[in-house]
N, C-alpha and C positions, 0 to 999 in steps of 0.2 A: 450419421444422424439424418432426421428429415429436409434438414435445409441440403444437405451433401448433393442427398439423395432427388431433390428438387432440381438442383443446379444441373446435374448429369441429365435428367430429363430433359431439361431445355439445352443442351448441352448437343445432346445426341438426337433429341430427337425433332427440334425446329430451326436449332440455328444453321447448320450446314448450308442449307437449301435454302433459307428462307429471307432471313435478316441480313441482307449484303451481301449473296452467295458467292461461296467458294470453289462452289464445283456448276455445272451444267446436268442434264438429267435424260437419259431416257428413259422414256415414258410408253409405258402403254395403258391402252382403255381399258374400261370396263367392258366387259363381254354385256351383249343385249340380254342375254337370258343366262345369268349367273346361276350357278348351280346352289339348290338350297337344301337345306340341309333338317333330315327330321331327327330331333329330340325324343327320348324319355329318359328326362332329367332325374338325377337322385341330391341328395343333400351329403356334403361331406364339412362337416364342422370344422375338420383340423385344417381342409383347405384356406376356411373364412379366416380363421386364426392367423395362417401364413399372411394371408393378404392385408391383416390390420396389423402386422408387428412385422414384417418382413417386408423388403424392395421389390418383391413378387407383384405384377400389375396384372396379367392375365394366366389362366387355367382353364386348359380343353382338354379333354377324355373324349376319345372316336373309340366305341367299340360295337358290335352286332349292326355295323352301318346307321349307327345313331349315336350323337353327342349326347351323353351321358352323367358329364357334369363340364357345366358354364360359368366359370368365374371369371369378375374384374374386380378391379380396384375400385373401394367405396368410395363415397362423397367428399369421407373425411381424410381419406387420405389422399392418392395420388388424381381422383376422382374429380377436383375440381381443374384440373389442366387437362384432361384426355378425355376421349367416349369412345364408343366402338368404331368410329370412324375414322379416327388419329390411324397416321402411318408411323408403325413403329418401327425402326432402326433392326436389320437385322444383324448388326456385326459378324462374324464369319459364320451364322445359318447362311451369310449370301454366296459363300464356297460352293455351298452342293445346289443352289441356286442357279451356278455356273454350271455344276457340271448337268445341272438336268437340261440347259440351253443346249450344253455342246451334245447330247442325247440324241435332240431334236435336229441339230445340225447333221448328225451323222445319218439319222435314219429321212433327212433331207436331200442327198446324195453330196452334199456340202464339201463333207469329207467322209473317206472310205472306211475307217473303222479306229478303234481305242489305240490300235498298234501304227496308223499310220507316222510316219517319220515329220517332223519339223524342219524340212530341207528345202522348201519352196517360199520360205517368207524372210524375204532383205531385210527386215527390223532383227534381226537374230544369227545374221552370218558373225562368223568370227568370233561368237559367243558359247559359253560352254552347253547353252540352251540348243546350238543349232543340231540338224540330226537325229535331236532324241526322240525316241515314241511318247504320243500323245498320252498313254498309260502311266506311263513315267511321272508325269507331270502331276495327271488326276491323282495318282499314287503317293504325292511326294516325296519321289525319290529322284532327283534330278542330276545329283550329286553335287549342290549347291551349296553345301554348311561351311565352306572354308569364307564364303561371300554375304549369307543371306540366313537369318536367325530370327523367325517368327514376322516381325516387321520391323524388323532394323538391317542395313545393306552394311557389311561389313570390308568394305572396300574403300581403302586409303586414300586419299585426298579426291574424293567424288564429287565433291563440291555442292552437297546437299548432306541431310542428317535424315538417315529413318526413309523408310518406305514413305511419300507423302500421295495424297488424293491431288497434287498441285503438278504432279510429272505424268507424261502417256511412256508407251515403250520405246518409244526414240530415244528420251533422254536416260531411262535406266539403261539402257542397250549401249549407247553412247563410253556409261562406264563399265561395261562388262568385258569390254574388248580385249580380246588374247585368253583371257579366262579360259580353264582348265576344268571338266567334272573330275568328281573328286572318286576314286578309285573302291569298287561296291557300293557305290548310291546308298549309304544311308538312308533313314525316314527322316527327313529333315522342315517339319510346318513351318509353311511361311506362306506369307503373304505374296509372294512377286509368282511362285508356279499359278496361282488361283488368276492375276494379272493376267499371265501369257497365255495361258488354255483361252481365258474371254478373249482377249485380243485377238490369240487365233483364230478363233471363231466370226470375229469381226473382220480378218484378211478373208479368209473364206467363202464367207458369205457375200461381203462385199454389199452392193443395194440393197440385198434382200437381209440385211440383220433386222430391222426392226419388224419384217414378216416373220421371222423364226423368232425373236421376242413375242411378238402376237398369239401365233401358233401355240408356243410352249405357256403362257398365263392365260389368254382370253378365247382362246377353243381348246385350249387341251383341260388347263386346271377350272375353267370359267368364273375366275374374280368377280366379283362386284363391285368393288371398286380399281382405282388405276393404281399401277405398282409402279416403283422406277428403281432402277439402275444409275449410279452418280455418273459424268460424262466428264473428261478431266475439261475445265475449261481454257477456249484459247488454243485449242488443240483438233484437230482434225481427226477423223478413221481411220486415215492414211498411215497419220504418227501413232495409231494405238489409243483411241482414248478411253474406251469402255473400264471403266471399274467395279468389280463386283460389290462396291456396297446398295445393298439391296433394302427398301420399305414397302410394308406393307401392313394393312389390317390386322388386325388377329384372327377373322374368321377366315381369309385370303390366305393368312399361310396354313390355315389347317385344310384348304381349301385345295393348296397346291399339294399336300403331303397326303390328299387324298388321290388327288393324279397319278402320282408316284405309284400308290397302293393301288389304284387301278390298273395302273401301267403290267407291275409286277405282275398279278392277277389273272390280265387278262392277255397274258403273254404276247404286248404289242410290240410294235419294233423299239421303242422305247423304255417297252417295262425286258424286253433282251438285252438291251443296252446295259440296264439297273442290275439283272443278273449278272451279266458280263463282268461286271464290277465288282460285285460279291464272288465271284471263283476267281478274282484277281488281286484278290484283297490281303493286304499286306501287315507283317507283323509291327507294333513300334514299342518293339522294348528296347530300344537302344535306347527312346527317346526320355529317358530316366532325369533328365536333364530339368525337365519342365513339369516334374514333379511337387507339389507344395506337399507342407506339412501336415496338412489334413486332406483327408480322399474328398475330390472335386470332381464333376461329369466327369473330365476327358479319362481319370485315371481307372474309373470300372470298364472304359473301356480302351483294349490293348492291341488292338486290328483298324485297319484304315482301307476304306476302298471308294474310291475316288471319287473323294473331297464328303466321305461319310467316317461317322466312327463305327469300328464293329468289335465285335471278340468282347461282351460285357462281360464281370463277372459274375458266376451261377448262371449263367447260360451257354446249353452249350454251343461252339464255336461251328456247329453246320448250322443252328438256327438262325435263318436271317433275319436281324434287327438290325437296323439301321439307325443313325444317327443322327444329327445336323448340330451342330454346338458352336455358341458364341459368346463375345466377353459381356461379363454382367449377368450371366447364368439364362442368354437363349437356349433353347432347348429345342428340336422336333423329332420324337422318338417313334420309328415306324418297324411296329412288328408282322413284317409281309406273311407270315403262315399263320400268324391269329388273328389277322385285321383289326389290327389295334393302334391306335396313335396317342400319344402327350403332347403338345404344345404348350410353351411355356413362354413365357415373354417376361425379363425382369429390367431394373437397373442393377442390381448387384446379385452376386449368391450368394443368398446368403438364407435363402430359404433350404427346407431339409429336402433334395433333391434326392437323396437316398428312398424318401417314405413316397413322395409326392409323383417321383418319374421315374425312377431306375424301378420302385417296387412293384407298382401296377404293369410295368413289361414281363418284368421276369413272375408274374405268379401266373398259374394256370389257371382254363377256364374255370 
């Protein structure tokens, strides 16, 4: 109901950070000359309808390099807490958030490529993580499922409960010692591979991480407003403390998912990287597991390439579309050969993501 529906907004979207914070923040600015964006707007009625009877707060359509259609949430409903300039909570959109940092890192000389090995960072010796290619990880296939199931750590007297925003990689690493990969890597989503790629990117880079944070939102994507990344608090770079939950505006992330589609586009070493990903992209139909009773995003789509969903259904599996999906029905749908994008921002799903964002990908010009 709307009260539910209220609470999770202030839930997710102010109190982390704001009322007593839990976590610390990196931050970056707003770019001087943010990129703007031209319009010719159309009217879609059943959108307005989602938005006055559904948890649906924000609707963007990018097509012919113009926003096409602009929806928020009215006055009456979630309108009186939010405006366009609320950062909203990306929940795992902030995965491919990471992997478009670690993009930036690679084509930074940071590190050498998707395949390099995880052999040079002491937070991970003696761990089933040590060793493994950077791919692996983007990929979710770490062979980690006998340990780690979505965001819950499944390792016996650990002395904590659940993935938390309150630990860096010291002390998850701390309990992973002597651990085993589990024999053909699985596709196994979770939460701790999205942890360690940022982390490593934070050993990596070292001084220069919040320049290649800069880089990749305020010259590459150029926000208008400042985005952040949560920072475990109490915690240092050293222990690992980057966490990918990630906020931003609503026009910033359509903003960032236009970088992307330039990236791809304009074949830079980053939009290589994004390719790279797409010819390494991996099947999860094992992952039958996390299937619900009625079709949800993740299940139209049945391919993963690192920290994207892909393989939609009724499209075919070389056309690259890309994904970004989070809980409470985030959305950023990027179709790289049509230049088309969805973004969607909710608190729950519970709008018809079928009509609203799988359908406007899949139909042709």
């Amino acid at each position: 109901n709307f009260g539910t529906l209220l609470f999770e907004l202030y839930k997710f979207t102010y109190s982390p950070y704001r009322d007593k914070p839990r976590v610390d923040v990196y931050e970056v600015k707003p770019s001087k000359k943010p990129y703007k964006f031209k319009s010719k707007l159309k009217e879609d009625k059943y959108i307005d309808k989602q938005l006055k009877k559904t948890a649906l707060i924000s609707y963007l359509r990018f097509e012919d390099n113009k926003i096409t259609i602009d929806k928020f949430t009215p006055k009456d409903r979630f309108g009186k807490f939010i405006n366009q300039d609320t950062k909203l909570r990306s929940m795992s959109v902030g995965k491919t958030m990471v992997s478009y940092v670690a993009g930036h890192a690679i084509c930074g000389g940071y590190i050498d490529s998707i395949n390099s090995r995880l052999n040079d960072w002491p937070l991970i010796e003696n761990t089933l993580y040590y060793d493994q290619r950077l791919i692996d990880l983007l990929n979710m296939k770490a062979g980690d499922r006998n340990y780690v199931q979505s965001s819950d750590l499944r390792i016996k007297n650990i002395g904590f409960d659940g993935v938390s925003n309150d630990h860096d990689i010291e002390k998850y690493m701390s309990v992973f010692k002597n651990t085993k990969k589990t024999d053909n890597a699985p596709f196994n989503y979770s939460q701790m591979a999205t942890e360690l790629i940022f982390n490593y990117v934070l050993f990596k880079t070292g001084d220069d991480f919040e320049k290649v944070l800069e880089k990749t939102f305020k010259k590459k994507a150029k926000i208008k407003d400042s985005v952040i990344f949560w920072k475990v608090k109490n915690s240092s770079k050293e222990k690992g403390n980057a966490n990918n939950m990630f906020y931003a505006t609503r026009y910033d992330y359509l903003r960032i998912a236009k970088a992307m589609l330039d990236d791809w586009q304009n074949d830079t070493c980053v939009g290589k990287y994004l390719k790279t990903l797409w010819e390494n992209r991996v099947d999860t139909e094992n992952d039958k597991r996390r299937k619900e009773g009625k079709k949800v995003s993740w299940v139209y789509a049945s391919g993963y390439a690192g920290q994207f969903r892909t393989h939609f259904e009724g499209i075919s599996k070389t056309r690259p579309v890309m994904a970004m999906h989070g809980r409470g029905g985030q959305q950023i749908v990027i179709d790289f050969e049509r230049s088309r994008i969805v973004a969607v921002n909710s608190l729950f799903l519970n709008y018809n993501y079928e009509k609203i964002v799988y359908g406007p990908i899949k139909k042709g010009k």
